[in-house]
N, C-alpha and C positions, 0 to 999 in steps of 0.2 A: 276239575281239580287234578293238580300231578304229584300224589305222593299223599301221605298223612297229612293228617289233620294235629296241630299240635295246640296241646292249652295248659302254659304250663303257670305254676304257681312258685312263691318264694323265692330263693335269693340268684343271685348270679350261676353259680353252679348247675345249676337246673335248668338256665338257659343253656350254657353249653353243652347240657346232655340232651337237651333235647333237640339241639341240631345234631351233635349225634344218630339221633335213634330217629330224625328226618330220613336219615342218610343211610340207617339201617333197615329203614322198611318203605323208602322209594316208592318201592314196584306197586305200593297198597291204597289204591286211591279210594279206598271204601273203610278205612279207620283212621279213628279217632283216638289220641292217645293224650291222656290228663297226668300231665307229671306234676303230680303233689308236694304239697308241703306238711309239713306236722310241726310245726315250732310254735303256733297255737291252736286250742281250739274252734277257733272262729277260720285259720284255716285249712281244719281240715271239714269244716262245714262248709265253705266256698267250693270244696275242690268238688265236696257233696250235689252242691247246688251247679255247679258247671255241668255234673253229670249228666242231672237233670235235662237240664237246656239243649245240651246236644244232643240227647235221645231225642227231643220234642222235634228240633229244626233238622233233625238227620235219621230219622228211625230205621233207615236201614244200613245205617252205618254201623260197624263193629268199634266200640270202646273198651279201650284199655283200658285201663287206671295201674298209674306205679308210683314213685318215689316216694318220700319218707312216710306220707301217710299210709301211704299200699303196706309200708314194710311193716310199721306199727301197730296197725290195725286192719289185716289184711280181710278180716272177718266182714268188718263194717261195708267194707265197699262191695265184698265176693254177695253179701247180702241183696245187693241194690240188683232188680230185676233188669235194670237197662245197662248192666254192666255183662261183658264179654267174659272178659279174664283182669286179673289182677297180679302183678308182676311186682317183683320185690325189685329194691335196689342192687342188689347182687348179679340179677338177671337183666336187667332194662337193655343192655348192650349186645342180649344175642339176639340177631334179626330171627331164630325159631321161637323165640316168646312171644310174637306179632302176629305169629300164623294162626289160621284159624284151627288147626288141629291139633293146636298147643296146648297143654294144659290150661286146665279156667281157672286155677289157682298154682301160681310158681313164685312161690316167696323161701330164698334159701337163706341160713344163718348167716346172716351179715358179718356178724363176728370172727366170721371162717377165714372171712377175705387178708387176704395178706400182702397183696400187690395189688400195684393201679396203672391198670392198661392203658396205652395212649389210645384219646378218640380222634384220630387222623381227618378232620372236618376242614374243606379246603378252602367253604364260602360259606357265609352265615343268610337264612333266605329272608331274616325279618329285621337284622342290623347291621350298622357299619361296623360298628363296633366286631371284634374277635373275640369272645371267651374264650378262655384259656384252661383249661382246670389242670392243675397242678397239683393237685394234693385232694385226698377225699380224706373224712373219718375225724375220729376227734381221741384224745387217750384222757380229756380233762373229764370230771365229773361235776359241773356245775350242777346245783342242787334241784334247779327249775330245765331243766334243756333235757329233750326225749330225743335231741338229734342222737347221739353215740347209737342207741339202739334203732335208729334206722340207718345209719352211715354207714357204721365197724369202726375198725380200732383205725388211728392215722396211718397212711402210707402217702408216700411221695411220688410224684413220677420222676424219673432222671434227667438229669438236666440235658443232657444229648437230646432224649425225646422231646421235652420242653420247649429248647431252641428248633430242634424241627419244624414243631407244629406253626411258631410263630413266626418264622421262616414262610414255612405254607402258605400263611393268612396275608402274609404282605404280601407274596408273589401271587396271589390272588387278586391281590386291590388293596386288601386292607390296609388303613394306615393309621389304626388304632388297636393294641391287642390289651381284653382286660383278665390278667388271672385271677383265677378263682379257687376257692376251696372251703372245706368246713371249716378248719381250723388254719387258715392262707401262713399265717405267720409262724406252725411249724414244719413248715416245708425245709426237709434237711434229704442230704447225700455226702456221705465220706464228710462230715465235719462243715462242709458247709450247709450257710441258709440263705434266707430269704434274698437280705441282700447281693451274697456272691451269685444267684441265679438272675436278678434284673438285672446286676452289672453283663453276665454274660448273652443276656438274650441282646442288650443293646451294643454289644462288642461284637457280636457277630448275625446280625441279621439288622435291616433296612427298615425296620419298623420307626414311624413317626412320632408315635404315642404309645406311652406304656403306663397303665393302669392300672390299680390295686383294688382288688374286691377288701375286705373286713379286714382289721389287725387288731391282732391281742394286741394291748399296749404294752402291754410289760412284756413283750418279745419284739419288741422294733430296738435292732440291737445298732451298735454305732455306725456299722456297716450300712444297714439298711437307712438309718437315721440321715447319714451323709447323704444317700439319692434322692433321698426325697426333698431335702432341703436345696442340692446345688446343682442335681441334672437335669439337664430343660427337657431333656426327651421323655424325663418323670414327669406325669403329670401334677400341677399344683394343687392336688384334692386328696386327702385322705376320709376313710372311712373307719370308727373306730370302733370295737365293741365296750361300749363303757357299762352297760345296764344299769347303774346307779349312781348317784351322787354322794349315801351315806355310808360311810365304811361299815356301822354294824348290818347292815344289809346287803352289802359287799362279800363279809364275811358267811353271811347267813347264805350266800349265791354258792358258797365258795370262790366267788374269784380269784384272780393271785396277784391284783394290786387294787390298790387304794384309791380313794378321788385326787389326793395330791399328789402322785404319780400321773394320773393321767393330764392333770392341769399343769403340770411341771413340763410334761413331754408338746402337750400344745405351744406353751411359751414356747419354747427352744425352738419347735418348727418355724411359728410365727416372726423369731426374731431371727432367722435364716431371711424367709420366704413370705411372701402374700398367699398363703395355703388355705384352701377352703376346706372344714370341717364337715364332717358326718357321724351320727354316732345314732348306736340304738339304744332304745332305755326301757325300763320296764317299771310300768306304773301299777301300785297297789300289791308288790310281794307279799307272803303271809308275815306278820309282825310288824309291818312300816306303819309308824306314827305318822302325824302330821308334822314330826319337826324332818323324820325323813324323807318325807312327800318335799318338804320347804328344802333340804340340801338338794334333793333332785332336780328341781327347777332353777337353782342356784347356779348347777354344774352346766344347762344350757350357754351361762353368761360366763361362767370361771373358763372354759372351754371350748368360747365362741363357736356354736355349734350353728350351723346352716344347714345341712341336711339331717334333719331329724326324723329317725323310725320308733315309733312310740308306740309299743306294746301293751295292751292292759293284761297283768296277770293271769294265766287260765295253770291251773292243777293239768298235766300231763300224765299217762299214765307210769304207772312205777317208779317216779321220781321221789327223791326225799321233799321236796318244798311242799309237795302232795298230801302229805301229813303232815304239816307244818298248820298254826293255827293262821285260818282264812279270814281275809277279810272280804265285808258283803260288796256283792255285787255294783251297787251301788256307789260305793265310795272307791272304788277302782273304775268304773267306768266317770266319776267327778275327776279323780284325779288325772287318767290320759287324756280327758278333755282341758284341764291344765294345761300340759304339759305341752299340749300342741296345740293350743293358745299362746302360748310364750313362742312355744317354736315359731310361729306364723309369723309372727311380728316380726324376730328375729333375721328369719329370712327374706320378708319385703325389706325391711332396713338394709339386708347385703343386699337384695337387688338394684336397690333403689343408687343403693354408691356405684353401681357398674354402669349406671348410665354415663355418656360421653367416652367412656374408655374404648378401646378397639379390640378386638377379641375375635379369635382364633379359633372359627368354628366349624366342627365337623359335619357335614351335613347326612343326614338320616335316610333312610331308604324314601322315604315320603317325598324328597327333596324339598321339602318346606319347612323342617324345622330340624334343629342337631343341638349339639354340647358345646361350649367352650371350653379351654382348657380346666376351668376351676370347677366343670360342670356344671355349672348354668347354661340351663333351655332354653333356647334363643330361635325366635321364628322372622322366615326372612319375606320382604313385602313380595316377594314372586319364586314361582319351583326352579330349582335350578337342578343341575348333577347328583343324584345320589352317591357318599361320600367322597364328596371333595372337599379340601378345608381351604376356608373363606377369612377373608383378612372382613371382620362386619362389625360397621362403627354401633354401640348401644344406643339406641335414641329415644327408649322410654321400655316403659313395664306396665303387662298385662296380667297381672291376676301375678301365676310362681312362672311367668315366662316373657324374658327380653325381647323386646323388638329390636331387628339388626339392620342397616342398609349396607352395601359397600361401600366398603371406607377408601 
């Protein structure tokens, strides 16, 4: 093996730090580093149970453990006897947290952090794809989310550095780069946002593909609104954070818009573009009836959603929704079985209309299966080139993944 061992958990962001912190601890072919999640309970019990596993298939390997669960509950992990050290988000980026003379516990105040260093990553070793991170941190206070207290407060990186990195990644090979962040859509510098930064990385660097991790809805401003609807080099997929369908639990989240906002914003795209949807949603908050479980499921079809992240409810620690009154177990794990029930169908029915179309896909380090523009999985009858993009006609669907030949 040349380099760490990486097992990383949760959203996009996580993957780019943990190419990152590939690249900051190279030289270490004897650890293992688990870059966690904490956005639910269940995973920060996976990140638990990975631990496990690689102490068993690796015993003499040194395990990290960091991100947001490290930083949250740095107790829990520094606990587990197969664990080395335990490294906070603040720290993950110094290659002396990795060492073995390091402290066995480095978790600094996240909250301290006030800048966001560029991670200069110039190949990705497990994607085509390029993460991008743009922005870390959060300044919202949604009533159910433990991220802010493992993040810090938002900071942005500058769009000089921005353009660099994705610069980098295409003169690499890459011909897809996806930004990333906690909070992606409030990525600002001197007045500008989201927008005037995809406009500029595609104004001045060769990249083919440009990719959005998560958007507030109610921050996709006209700017941004414009690329996504009429630039080809935008990809046709958005992902959204909607977490509900019913505004008093909207309310109850804190969010800072409504379901008919966010179904107002789908239209508009939709009546631009052939835009393929994503959204996350959260089943069983404290107080949902069954007429707000029934708007939830609602907003899959109000919002033609095709990629669906379905969360059942867990109390996080120190959050307000935590005290908020609970519902049983049971009827939260009934309703995300809903909810991704509905999703299922949903998604075989967009699959099922991609057959015959031709599609434009990027091929994966596997060289047997990649993404099409609208993010649909598509596996091709033999290995070819790891990313290269393939002009591949659909010719049927297996299971949530197209079959491609060349077209």
């Amino acid at each position: 093996m040349s380099g760490p061992e990486l097992l990383t958990f949760g959203c996009r962001l996580n993957l780019a730090e943990s190419e990152a912190m590939r690249v900051a601890a190279a030289d270490q072919d004897d650890l293992v580093i688990v870059n966690s999640c904490a956005v639910t309970a269940e995973a920060a019990r996976q990140a638990a149970q990975a631990i496990r596993r690689a102490h068993r298939r690796r015993p003499d390997a040194r395990i990290v453990v960091t991100g947001c669960a490290a930083q949250v509950e740095p107790g829990r992990f520094a606990a587990m006897a197969e664990v080395s050290a335990v490294v906070g988000n603040a720290d993950k980026h110094d290659p002396a947290a990795f060492r073995a003379y390091a402290p066995r516990v480095r978790v600094s105040d996240v909250m301290q952090v006030a800048r966001l260093a560029p991670q200069l990553v110039e190949a990705f070793a497990e994607h085509a794809r390029a993460f991008i991170e743009v922005q870390n941190g959060c300044d919202h206070a949604c009533t159910f989310c433990v991220i802010p207290q493992g993040r810090g407060p938002s900071r942005s990186l500058p769009l000089a550095h921005v353009v660099e990195q994705v610069a980098r990644a295409a003169a690499a090979g890459h011909r897809e780069a996806v930004l990333t962040g906690v909070d992606l859509t409030s990525w600002a510098e001197d007045g500008m946002r989201l927008g005037h930064l995809c406009a500029a990385i595609l104004a001045r660097t060769s990249i083919q593909r440009l990719r959005l991790g998560s958007l507030d809805p109610v921050e996709v401003d006209d700017g941004l609104f414009d690329l996504l609807a009429n630039e080809p080099r935008m990809m046709p997929h958005v992902h959204l954070a909607l977490q509900h369908g019913a505004d008093l639990i909207l309310k109850r989240m804190k969010r800072r818009h409504l379901a008919a906002q966010a179904i107002r914003l789908v239209e508009r795209l939709k009546a631009q573009r052939d835009i393929a949807v994503g959204a996350d949603l959260i089943a069983g908050f404290p107080t949902e009836t069954a007429e707000h479980h029934a708007a939830n499921l609602a907003l899959l079809d109000s919002c033609d959603v095709t990629f669906a992240h379905i969360f059942p409810y867990s109390p996080r620690p120190a959050t307000p929704a935590a005290r908020m009154p609970q519902l049983d177990g049971a009827t939260i794990k009934a309703r995300a079985a809903a909810l991704r029930t509905r999703a299922a169908i949903r998604k075989a029915a967009w699959l099922d209309r991609q057959i015959g179309t031709v599609a434009h896909v990027l091929i994966e380090r596997d060289g047997l299966t990649g993404h099409a523009a609208n993010f649909a999985r598509v596996r091709l009858p033999a290995a070819t080139a790891a990313n290269t993009l393939l002009p591949l006609r659909i010719v049927a669907r297996d299971g949530d993944t197209l079959l491609g030949t060349p077209a």
